[in-house]
C-alpha positions as CSV (number, residue, x, y, z in Angstrom):
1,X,4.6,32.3,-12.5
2,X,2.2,31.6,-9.5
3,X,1.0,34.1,-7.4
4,X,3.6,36.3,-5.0
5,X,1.3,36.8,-2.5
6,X,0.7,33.0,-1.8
7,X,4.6,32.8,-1.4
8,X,4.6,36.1,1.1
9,X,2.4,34.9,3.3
10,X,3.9,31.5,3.6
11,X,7.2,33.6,4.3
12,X,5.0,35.5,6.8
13,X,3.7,32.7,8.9
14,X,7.1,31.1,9.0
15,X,8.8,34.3,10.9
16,X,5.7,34.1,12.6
17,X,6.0,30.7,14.1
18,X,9.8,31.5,14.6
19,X,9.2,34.0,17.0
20,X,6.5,32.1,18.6
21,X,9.2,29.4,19.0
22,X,11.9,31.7,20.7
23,X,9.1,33.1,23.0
24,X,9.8,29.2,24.5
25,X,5.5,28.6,24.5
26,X,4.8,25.4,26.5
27,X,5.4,21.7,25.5
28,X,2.1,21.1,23.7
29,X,2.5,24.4,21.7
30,X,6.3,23.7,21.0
31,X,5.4,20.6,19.1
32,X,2.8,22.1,17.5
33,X,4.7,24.5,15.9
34,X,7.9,22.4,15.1
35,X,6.1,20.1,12.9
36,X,4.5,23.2,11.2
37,X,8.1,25.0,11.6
38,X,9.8,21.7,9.5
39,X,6.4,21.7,7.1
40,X,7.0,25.2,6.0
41,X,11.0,25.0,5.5
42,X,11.7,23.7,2.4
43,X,9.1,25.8,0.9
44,X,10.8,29.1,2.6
45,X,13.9,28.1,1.3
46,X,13.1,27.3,-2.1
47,X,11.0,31.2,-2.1
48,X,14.1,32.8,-0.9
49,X,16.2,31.0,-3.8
50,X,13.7,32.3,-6.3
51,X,13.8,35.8,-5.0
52,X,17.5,36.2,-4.7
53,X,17.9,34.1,-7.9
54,X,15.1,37.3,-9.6
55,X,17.4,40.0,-7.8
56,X,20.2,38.7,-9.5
57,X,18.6,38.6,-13.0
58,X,17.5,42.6,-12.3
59,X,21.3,43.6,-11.3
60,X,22.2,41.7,-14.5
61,X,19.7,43.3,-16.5
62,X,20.5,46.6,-15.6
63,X,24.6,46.0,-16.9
64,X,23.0,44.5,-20.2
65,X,21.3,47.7,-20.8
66,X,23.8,50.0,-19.5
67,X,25.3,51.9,-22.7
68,X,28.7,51.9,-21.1
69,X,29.1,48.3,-20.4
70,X,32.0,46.8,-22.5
71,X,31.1,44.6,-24.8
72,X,32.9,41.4,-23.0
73,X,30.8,42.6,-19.5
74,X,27.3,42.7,-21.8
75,X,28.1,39.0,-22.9
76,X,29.2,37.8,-20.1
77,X,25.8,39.3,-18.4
78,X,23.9,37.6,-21.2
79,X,25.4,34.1,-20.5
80,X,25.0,34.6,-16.8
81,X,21.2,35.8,-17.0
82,X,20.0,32.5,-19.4
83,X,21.8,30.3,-16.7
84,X,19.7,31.9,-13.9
85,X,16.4,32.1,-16.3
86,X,16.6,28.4,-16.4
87,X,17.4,28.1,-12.4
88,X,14.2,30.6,-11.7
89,X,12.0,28.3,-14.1
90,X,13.6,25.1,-12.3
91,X,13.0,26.9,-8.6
92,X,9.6,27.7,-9.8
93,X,8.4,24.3,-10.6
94,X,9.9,23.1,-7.3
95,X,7.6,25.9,-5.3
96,X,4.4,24.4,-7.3
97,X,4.9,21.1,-5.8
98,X,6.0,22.3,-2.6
99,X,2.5,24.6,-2.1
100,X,0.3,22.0,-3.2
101,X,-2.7,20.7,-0.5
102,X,-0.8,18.4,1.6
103,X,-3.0,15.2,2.8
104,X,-2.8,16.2,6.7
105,X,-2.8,12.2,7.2
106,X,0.7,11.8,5.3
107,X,2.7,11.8,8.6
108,X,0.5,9.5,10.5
109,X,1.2,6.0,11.0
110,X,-1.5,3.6,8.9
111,X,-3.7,0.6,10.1
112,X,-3.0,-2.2,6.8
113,X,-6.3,-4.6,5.9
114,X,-5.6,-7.4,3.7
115,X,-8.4,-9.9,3.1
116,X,-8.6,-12.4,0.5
117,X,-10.9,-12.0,-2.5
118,X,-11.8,-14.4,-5.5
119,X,-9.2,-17.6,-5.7
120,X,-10.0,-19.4,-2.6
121,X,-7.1,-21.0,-1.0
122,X,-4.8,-19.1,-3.8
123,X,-6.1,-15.9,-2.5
124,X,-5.4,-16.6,1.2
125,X,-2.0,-17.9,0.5
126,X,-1.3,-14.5,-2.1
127,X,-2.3,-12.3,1.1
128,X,0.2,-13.6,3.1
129,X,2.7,-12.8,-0.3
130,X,1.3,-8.8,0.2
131,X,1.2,-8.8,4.3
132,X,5.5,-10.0,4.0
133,X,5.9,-7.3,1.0
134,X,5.0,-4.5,3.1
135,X,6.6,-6.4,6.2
136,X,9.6,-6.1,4.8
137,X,9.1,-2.7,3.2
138,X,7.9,-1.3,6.4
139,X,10.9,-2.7,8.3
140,X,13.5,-1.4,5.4
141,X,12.1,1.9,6.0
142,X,12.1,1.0,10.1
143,X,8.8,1.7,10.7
144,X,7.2,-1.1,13.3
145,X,4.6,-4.1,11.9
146,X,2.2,-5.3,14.9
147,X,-0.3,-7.6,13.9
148,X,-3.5,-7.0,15.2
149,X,-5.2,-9.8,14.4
150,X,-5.3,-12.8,11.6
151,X,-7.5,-15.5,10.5
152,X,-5.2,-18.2,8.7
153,X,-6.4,-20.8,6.1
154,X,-6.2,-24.3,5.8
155,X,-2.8,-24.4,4.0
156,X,-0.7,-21.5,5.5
157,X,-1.9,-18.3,4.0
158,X,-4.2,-15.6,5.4
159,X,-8.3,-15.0,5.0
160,X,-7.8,-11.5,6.8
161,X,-5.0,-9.7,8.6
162,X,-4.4,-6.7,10.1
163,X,-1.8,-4.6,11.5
164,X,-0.4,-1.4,12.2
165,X,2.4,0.1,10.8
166,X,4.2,2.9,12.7
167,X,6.2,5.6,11.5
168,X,6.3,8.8,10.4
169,X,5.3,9.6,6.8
170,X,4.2,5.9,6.7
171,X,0.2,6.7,5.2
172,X,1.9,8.7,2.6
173,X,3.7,6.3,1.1
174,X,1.3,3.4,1.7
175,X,-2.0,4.6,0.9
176,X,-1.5,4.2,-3.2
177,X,-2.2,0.5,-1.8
178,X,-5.4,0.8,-1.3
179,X,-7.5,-1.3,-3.7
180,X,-7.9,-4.7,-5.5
181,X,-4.7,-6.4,-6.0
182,X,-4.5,-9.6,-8.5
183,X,-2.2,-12.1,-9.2
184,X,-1.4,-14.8,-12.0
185,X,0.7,-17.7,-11.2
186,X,0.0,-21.8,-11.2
187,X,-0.8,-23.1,-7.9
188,X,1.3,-25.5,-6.1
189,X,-1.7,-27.8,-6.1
190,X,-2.2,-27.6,-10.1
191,X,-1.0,-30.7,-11.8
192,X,-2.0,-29.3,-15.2
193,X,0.3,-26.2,-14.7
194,X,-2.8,-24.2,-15.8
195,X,-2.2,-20.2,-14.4
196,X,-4.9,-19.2,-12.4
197,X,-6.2,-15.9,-11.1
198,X,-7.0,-15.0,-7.1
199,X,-7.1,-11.3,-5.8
200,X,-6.6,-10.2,-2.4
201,X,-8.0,-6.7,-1.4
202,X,-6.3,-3.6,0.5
203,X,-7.3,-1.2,2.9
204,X,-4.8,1.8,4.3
205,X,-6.2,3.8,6.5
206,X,-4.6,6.8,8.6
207,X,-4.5,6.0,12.1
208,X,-6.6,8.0,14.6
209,X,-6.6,9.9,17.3
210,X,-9.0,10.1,19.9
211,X,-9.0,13.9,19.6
212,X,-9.9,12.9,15.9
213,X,-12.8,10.9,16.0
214,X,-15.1,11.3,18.9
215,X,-17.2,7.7,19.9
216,X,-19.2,7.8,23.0
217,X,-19.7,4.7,25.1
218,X,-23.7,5.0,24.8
219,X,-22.9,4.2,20.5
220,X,-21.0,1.2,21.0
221,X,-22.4,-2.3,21.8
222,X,-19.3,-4.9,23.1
223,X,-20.1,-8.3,23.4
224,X,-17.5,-10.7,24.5
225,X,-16.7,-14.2,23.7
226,X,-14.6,-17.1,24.2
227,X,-11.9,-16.8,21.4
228,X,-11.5,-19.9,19.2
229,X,-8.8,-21.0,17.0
230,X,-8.9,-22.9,13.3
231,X,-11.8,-25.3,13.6
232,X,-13.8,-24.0,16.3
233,X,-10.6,-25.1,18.8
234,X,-11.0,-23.5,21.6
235,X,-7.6,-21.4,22.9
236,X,-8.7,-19.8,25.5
237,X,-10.9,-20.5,28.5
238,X,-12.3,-17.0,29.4
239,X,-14.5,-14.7,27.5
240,X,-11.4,-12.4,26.3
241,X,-12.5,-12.1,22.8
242,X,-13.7,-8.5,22.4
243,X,-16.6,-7.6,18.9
244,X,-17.4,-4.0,19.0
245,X,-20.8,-2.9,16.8
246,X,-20.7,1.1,16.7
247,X,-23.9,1.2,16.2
248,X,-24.3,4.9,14.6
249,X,-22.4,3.3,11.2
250,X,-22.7,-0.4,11.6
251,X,-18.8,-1.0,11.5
252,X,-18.4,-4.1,13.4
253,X,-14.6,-5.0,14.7
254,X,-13.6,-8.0,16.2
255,X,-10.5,-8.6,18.2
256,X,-9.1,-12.0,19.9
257,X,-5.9,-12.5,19.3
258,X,-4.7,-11.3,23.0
259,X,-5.5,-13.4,25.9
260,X,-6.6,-10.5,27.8
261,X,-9.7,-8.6,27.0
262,X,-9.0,-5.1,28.1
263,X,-5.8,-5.8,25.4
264,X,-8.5,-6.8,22.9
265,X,-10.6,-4.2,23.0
266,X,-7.9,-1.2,23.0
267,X,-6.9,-3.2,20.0
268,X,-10.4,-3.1,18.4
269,X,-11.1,0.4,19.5
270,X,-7.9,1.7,17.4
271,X,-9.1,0.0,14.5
272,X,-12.4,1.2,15.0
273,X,-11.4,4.8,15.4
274,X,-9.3,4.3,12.3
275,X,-12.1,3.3,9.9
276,X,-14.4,6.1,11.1
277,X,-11.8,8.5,10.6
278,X,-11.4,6.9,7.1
279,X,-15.1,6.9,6.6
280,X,-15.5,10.8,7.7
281,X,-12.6,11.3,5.1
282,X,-13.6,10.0,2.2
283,X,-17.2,11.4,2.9
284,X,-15.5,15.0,2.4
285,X,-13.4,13.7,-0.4
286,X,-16.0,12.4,-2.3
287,X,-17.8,15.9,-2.0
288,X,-14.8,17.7,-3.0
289,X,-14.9,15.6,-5.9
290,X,-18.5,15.7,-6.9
291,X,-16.9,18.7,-10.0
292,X,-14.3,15.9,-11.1
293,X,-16.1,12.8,-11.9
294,X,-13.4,11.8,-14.5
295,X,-10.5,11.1,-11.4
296,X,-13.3,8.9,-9.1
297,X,-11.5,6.1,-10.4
298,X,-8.4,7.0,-9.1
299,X,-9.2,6.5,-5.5
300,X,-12.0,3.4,-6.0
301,X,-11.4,0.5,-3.8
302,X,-13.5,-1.8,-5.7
303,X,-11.4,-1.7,-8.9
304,X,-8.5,-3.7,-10.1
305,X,-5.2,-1.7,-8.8
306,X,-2.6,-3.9,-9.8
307,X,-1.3,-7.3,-11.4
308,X,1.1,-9.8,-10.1
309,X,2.6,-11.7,-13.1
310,X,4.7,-15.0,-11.8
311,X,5.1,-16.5,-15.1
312,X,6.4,-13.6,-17.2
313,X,8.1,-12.1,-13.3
314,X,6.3,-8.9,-13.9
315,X,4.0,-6.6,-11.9
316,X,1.8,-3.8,-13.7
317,X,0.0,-1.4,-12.2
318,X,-3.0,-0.3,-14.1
319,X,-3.3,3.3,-12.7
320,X,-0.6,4.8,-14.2
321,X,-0.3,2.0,-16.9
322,X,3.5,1.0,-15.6
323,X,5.1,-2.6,-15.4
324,X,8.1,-3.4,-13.9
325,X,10.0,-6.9,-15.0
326,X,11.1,-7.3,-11.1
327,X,8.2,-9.6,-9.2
328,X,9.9,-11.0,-6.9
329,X,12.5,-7.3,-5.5
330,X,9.0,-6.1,-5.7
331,X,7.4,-8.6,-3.7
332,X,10.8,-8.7,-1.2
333,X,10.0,-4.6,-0.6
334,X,13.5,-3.8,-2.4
335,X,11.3,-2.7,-5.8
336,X,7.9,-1.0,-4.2
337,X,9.4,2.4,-3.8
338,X,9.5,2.5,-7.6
339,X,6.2,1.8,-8.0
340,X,5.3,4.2,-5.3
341,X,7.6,6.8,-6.6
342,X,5.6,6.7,-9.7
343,X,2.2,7.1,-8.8
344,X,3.4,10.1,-6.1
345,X,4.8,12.1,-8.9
346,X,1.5,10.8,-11.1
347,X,-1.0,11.9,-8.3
348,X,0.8,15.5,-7.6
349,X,1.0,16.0,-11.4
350,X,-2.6,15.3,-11.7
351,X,-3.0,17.8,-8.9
352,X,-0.9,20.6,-10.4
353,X,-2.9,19.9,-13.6
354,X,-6.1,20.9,-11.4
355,X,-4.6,24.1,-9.4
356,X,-3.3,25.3,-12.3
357,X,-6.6,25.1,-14.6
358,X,-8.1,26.6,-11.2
359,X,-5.9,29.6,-12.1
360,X,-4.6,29.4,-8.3
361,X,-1.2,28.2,-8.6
């Protein structure tokens, strides 16, 4: 059993926030302290289960050892207490999960990078196969897709996008994404029928606020330029294309797809904000992990994530060592969740695992 105390003072700061809630404090505050209000229920409910579930066990306890309970009360008491010993245990594994750290990026809505990697034109064309699985994923959940900006190859498929996906919960569920997907298939253009092998590469970051990343004008450097399509064509006649260098960190982001440049560069600036507050995360993360070499390769961008099978129709993900026979409900956004599924109940076991050896839970 985990420590009381942690479950008291949860209970504690949820009356708390309750009565800060009837004292009607002002919009801002009321927010504030809804989300935190809605955080903290399930795990309020689920510790007043498990003490009125322990209550129970005591009264029925107390008629076990009772000399002048009957003999069919004292069974019956018996029977009763196993059933609520196995509902305590069940309760108390729910709590564990529930009291875990939470990522406090899970509710935000994410920015999605998809470039192509090794494959040429094969790589482009399987980026655009990823960018409509999580369209359609995103939109089955209805969460909003707004691309931001893409660079399209010579036969239809992608070099780069990116877009924005909001919603809430949406980084939660997309930032298991994050890292080198590959696929296996025989391009249209291979007369042989020879499988080849491309990869595309994915970036999910948490989108920022301005109250969360602070950028001052004096560390950017904007430079504006005509914008161009495939080619060199030119599609516009004014300078509306917006790069932003923040000079501080070197990120570079360029923006064009709007014909006007104030649209560009709010455009550039939330994708900008969104990889610094990326970068200033997994600089902490990476120090929070400096004790645990052994799970850096969990969250390392630069390693094979994933494996998209078109002959055999299956996709494996290499993480958690799980493939599922359904490519193309997978790559429709009907089968991700059970891929997701998998490797959220893999990360917070692997997380239990760690509090637990802690001795905090």
């Amino acid at each position: 059993m985990f420590a009381s105390d942690k479950l008291e003072s949860v209970i504690a700061r949820f009356v708390a926030i309750e009565e800060q809630l009837a004292a009607a404090p002002d919009p801002e505050e009321f927010v504030r302290l809804s989300k935190e209000y809605s955080d903290l229920t399930p795990v309020v409910e689920a510790a007043r289960r498990l003490r009125d579930t322990e209550t129970e066990c005591e009264d029925l306890r107390e008629i076990i050892a009772d000399p002048d309970s009957d003999e069919e009360m004292t069974a019956f008491a018996k029977d009763e207490l196993a059933a609520l010993e196995d509902r305590i245990e069940s309760i108390s594994k729910d709590l564990k999960f529930l009291l875990l750290p939470r990522d406090k990026a899970d509710d935000r809505s994410a920015i999605l990078e998809i470039r192509a990697g090794t494959g040429g034109e094969e790589a482009a064309l399987f980026v655009g196969d990823l960018f409509r699985m999580y369209q359609r994923y995103a939109e089955a959940r209805k969460w909003k897709v707004e691309l931001m900006s893409a660079s399209e190859s010579d036969m239809g498929g992608y070099k780069e996008v990116i877009a924005s996906v909001n919603g809430r919960g949406v980084f939660a569920r997309f930032k298991f994404e994050s890292g080198v997907h590959r696929v296996q298939r025989v391009p249209e253009t291979e007369s042989g029928g020879r499988i080849h092998t491309s990869a595309a590469t994915v970036a999910v970051l948490p989108e920022a606020e301005e109250v969360d990343v602070d950028i001052e004008e004096k560390d950017l450097r904007v430079d504006v330029f005509r914008a161009s399509g495939p080619g060199g064509q030119s599609v516009n006649t004014t300078d509306s294309a917006v790069r932003i260098t923040h000079l501080p960190s070197g990120i570079v982001v360029s923006q064009q797809d709007e014909k006007s440049q104030h649209k560009n560069r709010a455009k550039a600036m939330k994708v900008l904000r969104a990889r610094l507050y990326e970068a200033e995360r997994q600089r902490i993360d990476d120090a929070r992990a400096a004790d645990r070499r052994e799970q850096v390769g969990s969250g390392d961008r630069s390693e094979r994530i994933r494996t998209y099978n078109y002959p055999q129709g299956r996709v494996s993900d290499h993480r958690i060592n799980l493939t599922l026979y359904k490519l193309e409900k997978i790559l429709a956004g009907e089968a991700l969740d059970e891929l997701v599924d998998a490797l959220v109940t893999d990360f917070q076991a692997r997380q239990l695992a760690a509090v637990e050896s802690s001795g905090d839970a």
